[in-house]
C-alpha positions as CSV (number, residue, x, y, z in Angstrom):
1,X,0.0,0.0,0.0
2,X,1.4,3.4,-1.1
3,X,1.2,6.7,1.9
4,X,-1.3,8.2,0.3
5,X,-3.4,4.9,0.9
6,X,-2.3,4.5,4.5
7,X,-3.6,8.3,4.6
8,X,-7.2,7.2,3.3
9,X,-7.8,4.6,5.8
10,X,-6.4,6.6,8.8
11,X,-8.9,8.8,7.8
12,X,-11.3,6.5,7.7
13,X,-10.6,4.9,11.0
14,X,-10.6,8.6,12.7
15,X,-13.9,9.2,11.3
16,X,-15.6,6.1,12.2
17,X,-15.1,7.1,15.8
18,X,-16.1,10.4,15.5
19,X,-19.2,8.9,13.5
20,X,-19.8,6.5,16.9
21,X,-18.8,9.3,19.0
22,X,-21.3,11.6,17.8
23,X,-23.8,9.1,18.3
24,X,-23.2,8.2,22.1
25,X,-22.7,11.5,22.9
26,X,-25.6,13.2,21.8
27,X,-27.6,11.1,24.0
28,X,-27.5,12.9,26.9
29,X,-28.6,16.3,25.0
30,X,-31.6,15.2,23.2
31,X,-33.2,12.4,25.6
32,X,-35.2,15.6,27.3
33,X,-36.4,16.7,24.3
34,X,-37.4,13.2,22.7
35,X,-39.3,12.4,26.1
36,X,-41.4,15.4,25.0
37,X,-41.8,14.4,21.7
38,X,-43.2,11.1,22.3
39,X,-44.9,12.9,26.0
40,X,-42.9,9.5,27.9
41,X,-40.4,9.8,30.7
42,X,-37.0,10.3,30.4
43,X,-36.9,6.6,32.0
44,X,-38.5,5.0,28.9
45,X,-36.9,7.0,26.4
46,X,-33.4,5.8,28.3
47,X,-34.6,2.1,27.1
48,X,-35.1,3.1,23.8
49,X,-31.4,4.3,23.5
50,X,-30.4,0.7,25.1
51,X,-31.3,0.1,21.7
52,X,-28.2,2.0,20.3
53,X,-26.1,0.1,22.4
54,X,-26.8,-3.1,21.7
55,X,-26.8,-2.6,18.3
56,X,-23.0,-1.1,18.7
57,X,-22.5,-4.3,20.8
58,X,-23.7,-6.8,18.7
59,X,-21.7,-5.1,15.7
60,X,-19.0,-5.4,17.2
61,X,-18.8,-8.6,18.6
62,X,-19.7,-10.4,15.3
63,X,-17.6,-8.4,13.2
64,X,-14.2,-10.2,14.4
65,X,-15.9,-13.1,12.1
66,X,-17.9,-11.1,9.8
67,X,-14.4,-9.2,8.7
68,X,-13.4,-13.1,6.9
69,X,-16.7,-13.1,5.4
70,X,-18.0,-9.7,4.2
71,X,-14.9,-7.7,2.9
72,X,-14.6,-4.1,4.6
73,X,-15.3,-2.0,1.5
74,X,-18.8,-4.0,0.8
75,X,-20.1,-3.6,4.6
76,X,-18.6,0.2,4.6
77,X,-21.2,0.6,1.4
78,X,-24.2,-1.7,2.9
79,X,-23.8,0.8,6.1
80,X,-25.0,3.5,3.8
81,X,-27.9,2.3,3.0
82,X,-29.0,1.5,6.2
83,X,-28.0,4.9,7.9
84,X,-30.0,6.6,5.3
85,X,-33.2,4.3,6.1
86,X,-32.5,4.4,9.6
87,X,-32.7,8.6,9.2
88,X,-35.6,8.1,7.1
89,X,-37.3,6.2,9.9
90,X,-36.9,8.9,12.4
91,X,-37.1,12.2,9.7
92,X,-41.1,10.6,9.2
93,X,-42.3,8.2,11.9
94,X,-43.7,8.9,15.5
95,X,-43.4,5.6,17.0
96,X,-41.7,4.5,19.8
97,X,-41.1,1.1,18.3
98,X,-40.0,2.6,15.1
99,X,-37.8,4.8,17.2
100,X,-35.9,1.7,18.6
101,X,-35.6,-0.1,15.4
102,X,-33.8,3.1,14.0
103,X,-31.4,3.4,17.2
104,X,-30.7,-0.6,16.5
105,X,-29.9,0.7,13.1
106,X,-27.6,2.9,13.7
107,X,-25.9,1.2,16.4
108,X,-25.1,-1.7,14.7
109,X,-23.3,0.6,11.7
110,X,-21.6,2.4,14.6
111,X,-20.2,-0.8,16.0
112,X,-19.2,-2.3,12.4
113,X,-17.5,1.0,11.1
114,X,-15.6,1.6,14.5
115,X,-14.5,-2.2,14.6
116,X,-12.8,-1.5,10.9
117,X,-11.3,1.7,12.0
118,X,-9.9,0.2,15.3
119,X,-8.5,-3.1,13.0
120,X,-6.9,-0.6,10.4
121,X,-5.2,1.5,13.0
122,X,-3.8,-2.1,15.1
123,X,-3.1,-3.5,11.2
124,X,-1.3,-0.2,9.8
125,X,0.8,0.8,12.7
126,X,2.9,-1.3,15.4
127,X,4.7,-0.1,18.3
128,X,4.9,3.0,19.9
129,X,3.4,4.5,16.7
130,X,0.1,2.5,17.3
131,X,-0.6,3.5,21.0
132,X,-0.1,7.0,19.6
133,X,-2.4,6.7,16.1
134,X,-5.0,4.9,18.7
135,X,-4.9,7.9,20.8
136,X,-5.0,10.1,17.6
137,X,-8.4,7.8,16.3
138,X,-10.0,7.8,20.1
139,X,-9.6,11.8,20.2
140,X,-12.2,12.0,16.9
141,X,-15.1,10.5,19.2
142,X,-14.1,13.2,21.7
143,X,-13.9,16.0,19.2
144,X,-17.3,14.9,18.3
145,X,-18.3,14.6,21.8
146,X,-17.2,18.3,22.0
147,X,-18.8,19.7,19.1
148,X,-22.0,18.0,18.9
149,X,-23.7,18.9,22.3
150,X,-23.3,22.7,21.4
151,X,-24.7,22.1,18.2
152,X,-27.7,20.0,19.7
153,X,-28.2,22.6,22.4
154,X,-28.2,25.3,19.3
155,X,-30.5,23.4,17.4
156,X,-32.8,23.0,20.2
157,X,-32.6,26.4,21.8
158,X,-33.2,27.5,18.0
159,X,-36.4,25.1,17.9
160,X,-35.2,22.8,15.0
161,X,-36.5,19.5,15.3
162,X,-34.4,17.0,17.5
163,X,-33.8,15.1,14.7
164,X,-31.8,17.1,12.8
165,X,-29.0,16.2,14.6
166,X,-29.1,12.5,13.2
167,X,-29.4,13.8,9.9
168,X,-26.1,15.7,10.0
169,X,-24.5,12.5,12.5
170,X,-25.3,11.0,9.0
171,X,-22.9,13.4,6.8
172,X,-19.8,11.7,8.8
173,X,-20.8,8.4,7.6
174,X,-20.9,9.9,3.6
175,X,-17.3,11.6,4.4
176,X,-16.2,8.2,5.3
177,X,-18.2,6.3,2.3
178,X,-16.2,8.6,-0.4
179,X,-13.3,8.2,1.3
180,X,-13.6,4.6,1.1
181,X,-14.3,4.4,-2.7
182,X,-10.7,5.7,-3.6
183,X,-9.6,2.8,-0.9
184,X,-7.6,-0.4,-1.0
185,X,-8.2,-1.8,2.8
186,X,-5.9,-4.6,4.0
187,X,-6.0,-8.5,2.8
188,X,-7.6,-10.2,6.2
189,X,-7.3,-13.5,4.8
190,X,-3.0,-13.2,4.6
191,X,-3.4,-12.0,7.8
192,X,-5.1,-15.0,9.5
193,X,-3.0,-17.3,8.0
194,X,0.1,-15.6,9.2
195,X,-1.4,-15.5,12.8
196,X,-2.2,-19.6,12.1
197,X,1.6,-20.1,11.3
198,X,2.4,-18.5,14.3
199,X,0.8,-19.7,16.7
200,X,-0.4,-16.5,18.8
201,X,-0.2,-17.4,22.6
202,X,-3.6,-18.1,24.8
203,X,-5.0,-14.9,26.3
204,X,-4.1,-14.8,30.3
205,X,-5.5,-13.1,33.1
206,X,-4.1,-9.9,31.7
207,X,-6.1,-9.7,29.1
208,X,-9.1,-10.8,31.7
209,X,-8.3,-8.0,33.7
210,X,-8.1,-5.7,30.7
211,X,-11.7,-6.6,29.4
212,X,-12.7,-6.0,33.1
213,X,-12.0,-2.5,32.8
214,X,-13.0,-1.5,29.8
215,X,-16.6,-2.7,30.8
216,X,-16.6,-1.1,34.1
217,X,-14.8,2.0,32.7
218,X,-17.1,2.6,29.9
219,X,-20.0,2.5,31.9
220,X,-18.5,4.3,34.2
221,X,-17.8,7.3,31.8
222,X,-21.2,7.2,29.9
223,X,-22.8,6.9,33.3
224,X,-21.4,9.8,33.8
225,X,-21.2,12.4,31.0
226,X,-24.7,10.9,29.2
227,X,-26.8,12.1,32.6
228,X,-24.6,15.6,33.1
229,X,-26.9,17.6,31.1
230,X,-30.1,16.9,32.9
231,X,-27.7,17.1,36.6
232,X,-27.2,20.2,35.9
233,X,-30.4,21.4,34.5
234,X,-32.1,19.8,37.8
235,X,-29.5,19.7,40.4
236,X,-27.6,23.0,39.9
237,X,-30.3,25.3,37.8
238,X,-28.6,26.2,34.6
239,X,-30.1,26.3,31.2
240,X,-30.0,23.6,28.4
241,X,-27.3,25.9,26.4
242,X,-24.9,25.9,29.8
243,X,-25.8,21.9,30.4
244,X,-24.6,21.3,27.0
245,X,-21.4,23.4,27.6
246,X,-20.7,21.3,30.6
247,X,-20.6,18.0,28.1
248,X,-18.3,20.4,25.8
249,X,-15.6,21.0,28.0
250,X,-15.6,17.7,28.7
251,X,-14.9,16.5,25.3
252,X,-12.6,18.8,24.0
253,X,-10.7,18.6,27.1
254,X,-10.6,14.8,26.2
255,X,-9.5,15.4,23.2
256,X,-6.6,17.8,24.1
257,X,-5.6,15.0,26.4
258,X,-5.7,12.9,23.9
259,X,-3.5,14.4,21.8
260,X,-1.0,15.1,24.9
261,X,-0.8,11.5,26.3
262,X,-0.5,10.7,22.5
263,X,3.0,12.5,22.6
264,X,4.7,11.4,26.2
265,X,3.5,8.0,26.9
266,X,6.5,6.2,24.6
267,X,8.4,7.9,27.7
268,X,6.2,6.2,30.5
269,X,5.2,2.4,31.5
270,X,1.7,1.9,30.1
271,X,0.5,-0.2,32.6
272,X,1.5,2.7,35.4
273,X,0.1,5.4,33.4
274,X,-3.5,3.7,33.7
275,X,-3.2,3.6,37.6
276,X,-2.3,6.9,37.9
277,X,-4.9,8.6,35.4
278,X,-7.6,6.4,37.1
279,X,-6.8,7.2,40.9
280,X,-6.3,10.9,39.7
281,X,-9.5,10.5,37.8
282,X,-11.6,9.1,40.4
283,X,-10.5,11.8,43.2
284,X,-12.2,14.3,40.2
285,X,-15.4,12.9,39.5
286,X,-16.1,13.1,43.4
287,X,-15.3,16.5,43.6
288,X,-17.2,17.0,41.0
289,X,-20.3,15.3,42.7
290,X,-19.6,17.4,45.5
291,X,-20.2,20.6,44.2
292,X,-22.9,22.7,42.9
293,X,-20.5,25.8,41.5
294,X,-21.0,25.9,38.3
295,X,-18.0,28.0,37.9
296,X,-15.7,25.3,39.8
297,X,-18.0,22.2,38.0
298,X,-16.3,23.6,34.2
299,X,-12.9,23.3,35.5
300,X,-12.9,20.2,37.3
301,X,-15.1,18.5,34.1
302,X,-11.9,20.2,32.1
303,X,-9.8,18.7,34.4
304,X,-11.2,15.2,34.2
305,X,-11.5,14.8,30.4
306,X,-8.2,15.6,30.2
307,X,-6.6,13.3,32.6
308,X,-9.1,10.7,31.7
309,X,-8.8,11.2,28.1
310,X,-5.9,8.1,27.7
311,X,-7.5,5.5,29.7
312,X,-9.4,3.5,26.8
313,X,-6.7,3.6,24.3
314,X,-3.9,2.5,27.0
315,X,-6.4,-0.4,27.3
316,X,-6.7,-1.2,24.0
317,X,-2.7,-0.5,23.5
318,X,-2.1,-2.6,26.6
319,X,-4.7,-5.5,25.2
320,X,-2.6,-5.9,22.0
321,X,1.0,-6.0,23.6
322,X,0.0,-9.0,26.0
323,X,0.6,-11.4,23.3
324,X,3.8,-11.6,20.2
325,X,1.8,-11.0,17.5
326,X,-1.9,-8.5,18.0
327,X,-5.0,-10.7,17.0
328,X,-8.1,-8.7,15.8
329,X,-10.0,-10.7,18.0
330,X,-8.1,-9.5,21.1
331,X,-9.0,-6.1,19.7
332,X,-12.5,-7.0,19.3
333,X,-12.9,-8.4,22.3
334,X,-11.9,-5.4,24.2
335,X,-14.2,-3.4,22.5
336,X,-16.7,-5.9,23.0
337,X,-16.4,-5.6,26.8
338,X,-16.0,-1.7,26.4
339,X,-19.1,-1.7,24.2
340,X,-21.5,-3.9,26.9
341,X,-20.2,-1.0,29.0
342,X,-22.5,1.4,26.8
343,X,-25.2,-1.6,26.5
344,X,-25.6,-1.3,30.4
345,X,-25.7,2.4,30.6
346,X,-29.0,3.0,30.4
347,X,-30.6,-0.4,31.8
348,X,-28.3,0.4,35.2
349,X,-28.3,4.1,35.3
350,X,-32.4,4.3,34.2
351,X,-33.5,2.1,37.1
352,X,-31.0,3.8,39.4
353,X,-32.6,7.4,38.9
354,X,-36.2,6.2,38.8
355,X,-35.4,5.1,42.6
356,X,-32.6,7.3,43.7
357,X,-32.1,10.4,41.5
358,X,-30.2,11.7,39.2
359,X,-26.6,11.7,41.5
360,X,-26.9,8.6,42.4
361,X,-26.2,7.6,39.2
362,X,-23.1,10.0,39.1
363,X,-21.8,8.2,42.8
364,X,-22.3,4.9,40.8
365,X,-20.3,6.1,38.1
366,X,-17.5,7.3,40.4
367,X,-17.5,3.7,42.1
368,X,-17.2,2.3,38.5
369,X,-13.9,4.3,37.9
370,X,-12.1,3.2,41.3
371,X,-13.4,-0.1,40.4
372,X,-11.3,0.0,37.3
373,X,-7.8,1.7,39.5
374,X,-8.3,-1.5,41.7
375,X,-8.4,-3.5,38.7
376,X,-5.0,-1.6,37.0
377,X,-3.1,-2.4,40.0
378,X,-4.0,-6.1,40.1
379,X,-3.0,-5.8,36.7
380,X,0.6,-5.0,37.0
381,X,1.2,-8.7,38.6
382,X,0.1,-10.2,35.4
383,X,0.8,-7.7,32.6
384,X,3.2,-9.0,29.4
385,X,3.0,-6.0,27.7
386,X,7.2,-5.6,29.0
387,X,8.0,-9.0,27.2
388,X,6.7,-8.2,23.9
């Protein structure tokens, strides 16, 4: 493959996450809104997106197998058409049933197109230079995390229709559909074999632990960021257009870290980068609990996308140095477990506020994240990442 190729499909892999990002992260923004569309509670309209989820999750646990069957190209084309029916569905339909089949929609494109990117990224690069490109590809979903609750919150204070926001979610997925017709993706097939020859070692308790806390770190962050908006509308009294600002910061302060952690962590031992960012993490999503400032609440949400922002992708990185030669299907399964993290979101979170509130969630997300620093530390008995 010539550069200019390997520049198509990073491309490609950067915007399938800010294509999945988008879609997770407007979630928080528009639930209100589609509550009153369809006059339900927020509580029912959190099932529906459960939906999304397990359409992400089911995408991406198949795919690992799906990837030897149906080539990339062809299931990067068949995505198009269903994002445009799955639009069409929600542009002209006022069923909550129809609703749910759309979010399925869309969720299982999400998971197939972000399964691709992550395999390009793991297939292109090795080393150092794929923790970094990884960090590079995860910082898309946080621009789009950044970008898209302002927009949502401008749409809505504006009065345009909630689902406008799909429609232009949508336009990523077209960027990424031309992109892919001037493409020539990877042979998977000379790949297997090679990994057949080789005989790739079995998976350990490392990468036990590691699936561990992608779940429970996942949840933990969506718990988190997908109920912010409506904490803050409820608990600390600002308008939608500050709420959304609150997700914002969040984001791009991710994505800042992103690109940081991207640059010094070929000077720092992965596995002891995790423990710190999660024990430095967790002390700032209590603090954050604990306060009702909303001046304070932006800079300790800045503060906590940014030193949370490499967590993921260290998993991920970590995941595919615990054996000689990276599998897909050590990718996949990490993103499995990371993606039943956003499955669970709604069905724990939902039930949680229905009883508790709205914090409680945020207090179960906090016990999710020193869950997964318990978790890192165990970790560093077992970790091979050193050896290979």
């Amino acid at each position: 493959m010539i550069n200019k190729n390997y520049i198509t499909l990073t491309w490609i892999a950067f915007l399938s996450y800010a294509f999945t990002g988008a879609l997770v992260v407007v979630t928080g923004s528009v639930i209100g809104t589609i509550a009153k569309y369809f006059q339900v509670s927020m509580s029912n309209i959190s099932h529906i997106f459960t939906f999304l989820n397990a359409g992400i999750l089911i995408a991406t646990f198949l795919n690992a197998w799906l990837m030897n069957i149906i080539p990339l190209k062809k299931q990067i084309f068949i995505g198009l058409i269903v994002i445009i029916l799955a639009i069409l569905i929600l542009v002209f339909s006022h069923h909550l049933l129809l609703l749910a089949l759309s979010m399925f929609l869309l969720g299982i494109i999400s998971g197939i197109t972000m399964s691709i990117g992550t395999f390009l990224i793991t297939t292109l690069y090795q080393g150092s230079h794929r923790a970094s490109f990884l960090l590079l590809t995860d910082s898309f979903f946080s621009m789009a995390g950044m970008l898209f609750p302002i927009l949502t919150s401008i749409l809505l204070e504006n009065k345009i229709s909630w689902y406008w926001i799909y429609i232009i979610i949508g336009m990523i997925y077209i960027v990424i559909f031309s992109l892919t017709l001037h493409a020539n993706f990877p042979n998977l097939k000379n790949n297997y074999k090679k990994e057949k020859i080789k005989k790739i070692e079995k998976y350990g308790v490392s990468i036990f632990l590691l699936s561990l806390s992608a779940l429970f770190y996942i949840l933990g962050q969506l718990g988190f960021i997908s109920w912010i908006p409506e904490f803050a509308i409820q608990v600390i009294g600002v308008n939608i257009l500050d709420a959304g600002k609150l997700v914002s910061h969040f984001w791009m302060a991710y994505m800042l870290g992103m690109w940081f952690f991207s640059v010094i962590l070929k000077f720092f031992d992965l596995q002891k980068m995790i423990s710190y960012l999660t024990g430095i993490s967790c002390v700032l999503m209590y603090l954050f609990i604990n306060n009702t400032n909303y001046n304070y609440l932006k800079w300790i949400i800045v503060l906590l996308g940014f030193f949370s922002s490499a967590i993921y992708t260290l998993i991920i990185t970590l995941a595919s140095l615990q054996t000689k030669f990276s599998s897909p299907k050590i990718i996949n399964l990490i993103l499995t477990s990371g993606t039943v993290g956003t499955l669970l979101t709604f069905i724990i979170t939902g039930p949680i506020i229905s009883r508790y509130g709205i914090l409680s969630a945020l207090i179960t997300s906090n016990i999710l994240y020193f869950i997964v620093f318990i978790l890192s530390l165990i970790l560093s008995f077992f970790t091979q990442h050193k050896k290979y």
